[in-house]
N, C-alpha and C positions, 0 to 999 in steps of 0.2 A: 504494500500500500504506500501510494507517495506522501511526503509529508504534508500536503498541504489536503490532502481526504482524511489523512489522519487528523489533525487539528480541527476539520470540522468536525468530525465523527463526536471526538473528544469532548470540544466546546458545545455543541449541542449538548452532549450530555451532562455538563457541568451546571450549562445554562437552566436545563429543565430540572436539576439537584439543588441549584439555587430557589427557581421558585416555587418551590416543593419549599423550603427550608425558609423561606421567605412569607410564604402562608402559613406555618407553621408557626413562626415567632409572633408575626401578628396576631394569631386563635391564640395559643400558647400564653402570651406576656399578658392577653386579657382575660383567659383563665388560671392563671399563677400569679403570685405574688411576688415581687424580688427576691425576698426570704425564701421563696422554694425554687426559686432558679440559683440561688447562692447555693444552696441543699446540695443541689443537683450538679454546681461547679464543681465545688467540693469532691463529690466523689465519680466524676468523671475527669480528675484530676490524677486523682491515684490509680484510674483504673487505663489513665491513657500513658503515664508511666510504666505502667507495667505490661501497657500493649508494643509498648515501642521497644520491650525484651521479646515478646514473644516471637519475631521474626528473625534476628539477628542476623541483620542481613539477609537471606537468603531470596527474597523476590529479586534484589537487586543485583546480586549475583547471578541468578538464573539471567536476569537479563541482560544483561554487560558482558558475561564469559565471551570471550573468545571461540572457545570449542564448547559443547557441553555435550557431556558426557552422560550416559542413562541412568547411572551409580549417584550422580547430580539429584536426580528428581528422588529417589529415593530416601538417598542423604538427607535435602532441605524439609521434606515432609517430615521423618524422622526426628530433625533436630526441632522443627516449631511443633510437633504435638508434643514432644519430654517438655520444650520449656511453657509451653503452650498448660499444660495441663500445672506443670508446677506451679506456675507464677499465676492457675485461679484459685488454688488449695493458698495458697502465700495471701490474698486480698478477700480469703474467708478468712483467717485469721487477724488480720490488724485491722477488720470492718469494727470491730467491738473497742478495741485503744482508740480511732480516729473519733467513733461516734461520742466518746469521751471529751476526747480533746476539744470536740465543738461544742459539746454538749445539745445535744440531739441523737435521739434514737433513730432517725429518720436516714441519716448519713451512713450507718453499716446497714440497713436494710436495701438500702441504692446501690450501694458498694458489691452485698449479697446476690442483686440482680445483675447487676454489668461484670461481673467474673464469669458468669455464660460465655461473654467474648472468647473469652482466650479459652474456651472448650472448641467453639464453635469455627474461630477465624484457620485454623490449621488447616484443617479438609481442602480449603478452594486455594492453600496460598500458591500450590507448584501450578495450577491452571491457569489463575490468575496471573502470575510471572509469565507463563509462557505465551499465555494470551499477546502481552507485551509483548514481551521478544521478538514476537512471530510480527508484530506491528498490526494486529487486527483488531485494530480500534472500532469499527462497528460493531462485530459481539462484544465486546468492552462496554458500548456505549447500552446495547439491548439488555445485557446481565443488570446493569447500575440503575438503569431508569425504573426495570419492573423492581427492584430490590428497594429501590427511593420511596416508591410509589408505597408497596408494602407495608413499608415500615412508616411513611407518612399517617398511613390509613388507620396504623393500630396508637401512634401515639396520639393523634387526632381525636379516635376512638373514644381512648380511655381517659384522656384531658374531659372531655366533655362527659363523660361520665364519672369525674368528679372525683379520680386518682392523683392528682396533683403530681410532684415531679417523678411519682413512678411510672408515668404514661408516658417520659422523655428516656427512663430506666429500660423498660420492655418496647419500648421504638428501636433504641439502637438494637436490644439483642436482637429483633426481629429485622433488623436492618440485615446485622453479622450472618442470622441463617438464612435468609432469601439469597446473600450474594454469597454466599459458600454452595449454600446448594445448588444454584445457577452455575457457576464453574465447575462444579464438578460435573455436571450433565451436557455443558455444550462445548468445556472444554478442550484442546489438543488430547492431555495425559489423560491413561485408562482412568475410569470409573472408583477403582479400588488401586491404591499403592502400597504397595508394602514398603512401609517404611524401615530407614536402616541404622543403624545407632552408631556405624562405624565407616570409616572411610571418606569424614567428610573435614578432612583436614583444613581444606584447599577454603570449603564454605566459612569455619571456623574463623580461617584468619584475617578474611576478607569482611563477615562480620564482627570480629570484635573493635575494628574502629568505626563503622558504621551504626552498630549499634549503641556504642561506648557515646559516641557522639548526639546519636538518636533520644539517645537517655537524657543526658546532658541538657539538650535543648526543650525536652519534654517538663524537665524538673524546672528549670528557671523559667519558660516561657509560663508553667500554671503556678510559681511559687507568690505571685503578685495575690492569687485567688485565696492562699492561703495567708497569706501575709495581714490581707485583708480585713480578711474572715475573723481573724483573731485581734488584731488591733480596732477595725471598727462594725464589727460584726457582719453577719450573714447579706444582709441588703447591701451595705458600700460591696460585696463580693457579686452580689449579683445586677449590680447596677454598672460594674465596671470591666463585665461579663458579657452584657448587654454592647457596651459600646465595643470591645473589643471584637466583642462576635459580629455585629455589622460591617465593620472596616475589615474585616476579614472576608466577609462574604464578599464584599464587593471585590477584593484583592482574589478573592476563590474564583470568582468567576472571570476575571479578567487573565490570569493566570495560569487557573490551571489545565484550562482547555491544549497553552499550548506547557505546561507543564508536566504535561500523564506524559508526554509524547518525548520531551527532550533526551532523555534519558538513554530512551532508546531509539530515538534516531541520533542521539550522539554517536551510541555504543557502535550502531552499525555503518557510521561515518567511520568511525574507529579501524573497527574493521576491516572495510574496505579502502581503507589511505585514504580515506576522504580531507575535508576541512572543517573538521567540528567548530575550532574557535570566527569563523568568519557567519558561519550560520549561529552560535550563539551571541553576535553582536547582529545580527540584523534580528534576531527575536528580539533582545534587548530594545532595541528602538522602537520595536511593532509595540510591545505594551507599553514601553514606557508612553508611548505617543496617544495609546488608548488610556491608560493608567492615569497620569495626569492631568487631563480633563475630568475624568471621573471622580476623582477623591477630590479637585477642586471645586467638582460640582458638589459634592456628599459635603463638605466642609459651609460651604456658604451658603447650604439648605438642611443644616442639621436639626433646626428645632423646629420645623416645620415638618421634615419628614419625621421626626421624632413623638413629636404629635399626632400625626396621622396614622401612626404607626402601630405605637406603643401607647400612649394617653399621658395625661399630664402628670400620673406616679413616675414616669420615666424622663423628665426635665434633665436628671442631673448628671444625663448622659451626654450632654450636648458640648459641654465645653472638653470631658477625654477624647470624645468621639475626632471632635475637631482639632485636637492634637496630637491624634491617631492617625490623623491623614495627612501629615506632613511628617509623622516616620515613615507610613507606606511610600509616602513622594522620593522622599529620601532613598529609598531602595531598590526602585524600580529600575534606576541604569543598568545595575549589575544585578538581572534576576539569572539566573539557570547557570548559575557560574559554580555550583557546589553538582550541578549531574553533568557537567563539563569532565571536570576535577575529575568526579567518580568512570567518567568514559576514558578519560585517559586514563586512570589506575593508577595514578600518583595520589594517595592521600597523605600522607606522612603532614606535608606542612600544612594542609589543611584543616587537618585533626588539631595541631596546637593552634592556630589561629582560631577555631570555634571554640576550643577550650577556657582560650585567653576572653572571648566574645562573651562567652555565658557565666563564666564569673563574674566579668566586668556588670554584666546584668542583673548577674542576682545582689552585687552590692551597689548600683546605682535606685535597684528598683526598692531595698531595704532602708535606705538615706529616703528617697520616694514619698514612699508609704508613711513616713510622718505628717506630709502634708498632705494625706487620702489620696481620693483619685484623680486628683490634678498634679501631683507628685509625682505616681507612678505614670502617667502620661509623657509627661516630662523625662524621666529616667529613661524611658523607650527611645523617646526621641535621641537625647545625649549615645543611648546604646547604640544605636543604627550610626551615627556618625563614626562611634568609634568603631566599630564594625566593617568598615568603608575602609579605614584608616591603616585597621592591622592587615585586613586581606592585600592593601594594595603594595602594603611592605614583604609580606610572606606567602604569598598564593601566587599575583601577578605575574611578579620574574618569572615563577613554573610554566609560567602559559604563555609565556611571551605577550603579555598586554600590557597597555598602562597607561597613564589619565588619556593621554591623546587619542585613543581608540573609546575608550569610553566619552572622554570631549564630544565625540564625532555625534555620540548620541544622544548626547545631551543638548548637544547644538542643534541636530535636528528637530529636537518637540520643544524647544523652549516658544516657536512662533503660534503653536496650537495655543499652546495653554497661556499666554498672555490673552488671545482672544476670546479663551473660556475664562478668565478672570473680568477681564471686561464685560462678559457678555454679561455674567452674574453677578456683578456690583452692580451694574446697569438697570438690569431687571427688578433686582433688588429694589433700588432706590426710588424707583419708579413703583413699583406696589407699597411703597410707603405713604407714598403722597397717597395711593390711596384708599391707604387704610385694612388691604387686599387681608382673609383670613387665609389658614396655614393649611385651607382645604384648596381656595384659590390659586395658594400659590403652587402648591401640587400640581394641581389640574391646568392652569392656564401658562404661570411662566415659565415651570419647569420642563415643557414641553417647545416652549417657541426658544429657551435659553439652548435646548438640544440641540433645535434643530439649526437656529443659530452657529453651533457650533458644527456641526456636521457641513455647513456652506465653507465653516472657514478648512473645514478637512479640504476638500475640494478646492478651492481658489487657493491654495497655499502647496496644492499637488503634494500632498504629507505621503511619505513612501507609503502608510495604512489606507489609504485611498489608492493607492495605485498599484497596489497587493488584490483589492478587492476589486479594481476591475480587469485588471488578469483571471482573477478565478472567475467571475460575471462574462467575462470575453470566453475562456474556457469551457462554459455550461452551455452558452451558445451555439459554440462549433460544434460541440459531441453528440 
């Protein structure tokens, strides 16, 4: 599949996971409380540290090897159901210490359900990787949608019948075995594998920095939820939960469409003596050029979409939300530069440089956290800069890049997104005179601010405009 089927396949699917995830918050935030979305941080905080063991590596292995070998598929199913099965016995035992430490019983009973995962995630992981591998992002995209969908229905369901955050508890599980059972049944590898406890040397060493890493970034990027949690209780955790999870979705979907896919059209760049680093600097420019209009948009319509959204308990998301998107700005030049790295199979300096990265995080976001959620906003932001900082002392030289190659791309979207800052101060200023409510602004400016911008795509010839009428010219011919 070429990459550019792939990335639709992908982003469609991303796209209809968002608005699955998007209805969801809305129904969700006006059935729950902050206090039971804090709940529900809380222990899919611990339970996504301990999912990010259960893989160790091995999807990304299967996808990146060079050769792979049959002893491979074996091996990685093998090594995720031992760690797989250990590490849900491991999060039935600390569900009763944690529900403590919060003081709520509620936090080991969530904790209780979401250890399903790592029963359930093992079975589909060797399908799922090779699904990758093989670049067949259309079953990719058909497995994830019915699985969305599923799991949308049941936690939808039982929100409305009045289970509060264990209806977001038994979503995901139902998420985990729709897309496990899915890959097993449509995917490449037999139906049943017999897994192997031994001979997976090769898997081992390749995930213990991926993992080592995986972990690392799992534990500082949710230790703000606990941090929270504890200094100003359950609601600043689920209100800074809330803002985090929107500037994420919007980042998810701008992202990851062409995210699922980098990885392995790197590897098979790799592979084949291609030029993986010239195609991850022309992605780089594709989203940054979609990226920074968007979060400039979500920034200068946050309490408006916030309102419409969530309702007026949810106010005091407005100012991290909007601090949160000028770290995401911040990071967008150098996105896919870490499934670069992992395609070329140099991680050594990589490994210290995210190491140096999330420490730095977990003490800028602990200094933070004294000033609540506009502290921890702020530590994000200082963290992505430093972050920018070490990669370009320690990773760069490995790749042969450096400011002036990123310059390139940063020079090219700085002309969009002056236009989209204008257009939305403009509009802005303009439904003040008069008087415009935050359903108005929804509905009337945020639609002409779009499309505003989408002329300036066009009259500005932005390579994202001239990407999309090569594939629009393409659909044509065929």
């Amino acid at each position: 599949m070429s990459i550019r089927r792939a990335v639709i396949f992908s982003t469609l699917q991303r796209y209809y996971g968002f608005v699955m995830a998007f209805i969801s918050t809305i129904v969700v935030s006006r059935l729950l409380s902050p206090a039971d979305l804090g709940t529900f941080s809380v222990a899919m905080s611990v339970a996504g540290v301990a999912t990010s063991f259960r893989e160790f590596g091995a999807s990304a292995f299967l996808i990146r090897s060079p050769t792979l070998e049959k002893h491979h598929e074996s091996c990685a199913f093998g090594l995720t159901l031992l760690l797989g099965g250990g590490l849900g016995l491991v999060l039935v035992i600390v569900a009763k210490p944690l529900a403590q430490f919060f003081r709520t019983d509620e936090v080991a009973d969530l904790v209780y359900i979401l250890s399903l995962n790592l029963f359930l995630l093992p079975f589909g992981t060797v399908n799922n990787a090779l699904i990758r591998r093989q670049m067949q992002f259309d079953l990719l995209a058909r497995i994830n949608v019915i699985a969305l969908t599923l799991g949308f229905l049941v936690t939808l369901g039982l929100a409305s019948l009045g289970f509060g955050a264990y209806s977001l508890a038994w979503g995901a599980v139902a998420l985990s075995l729709f897309s496990s059972g899915l890959s097993i049944l449509w995917g490449p590898a037999p139906a049943i594998i017999r897994p192997r406890f031994t001979g997976g040397g090769d898997i081992i060493r390749f995930g213990s920095q991926t993992t080592g890493l995986s972990v690392l970034w799992d534990i500082s990027s949710r230790y703000s939820d606990f941090l929270l949690g504890r200094m100003h209780g359950l609601a600043a955790t689920g209100l800074m939960s809330r803002a985090a999870g929107l500037a994420n979705n919007v980042n998810d979907v701008l992202l990851s469409g062409f995210g699922a896919v980098a990885l392995s059209y790197f590897s098979q760049l790799q592979r084949e003596k291609g030029d993986p680093l010239a195609t991850h600097l022309r992605l780089a420019a594709l989203v940054t050029g979609l990226g920074w209009p968007a979060f400039v948009g979500l920034a200068f319509f946050a309490e408006p979409l916030t309102l419409a959204l969530y309702g007026e308990n949810w106010l005091g998301i407005v100012l991290p939300l909007q601090i949160l998107c000028l770290q995401y700005c911040l990071g967008l030049p150098f996105s896919f530069q870490y499934e670069l790295v992992m395609a070329k199979g140099s991680m050594d300096k990589q490994v210290k440089a995210i190491v140096f990265i999330e420490i730095f995080r977990i003490v800028a976001v602990t200094v933070g956290a004294m000033w609540g959620l506009i502290g921890v906003a702020v530590a994000l932001v200082v963290t992505q800069l430093f972050a920018t900082l070490s990669c370009s002392l320690m990773v760069w030289p490995m790749l042969n890049v450096g400011w002036a190659d990123y310059w390139v791309v940063i020079k090219t979207n700085l002309p969009i997104t002056a236009v989209t800052i204008a257009c939305c101060w403009g509009a802005l200023a303009l439904a003040s005179q008069w008087s415009a409510s935050y359903v108005q602004l929804i509905l009337v400016v945020c639609p002409v601010v779009a499309v505003c911008v989408l002329a300036g795509y066009a009259a500005l010839r932005h390579p994202l405009f001239v990407e999309v009428m090569k594939l629009l010219k393409g659909w044509r011919t065929a």
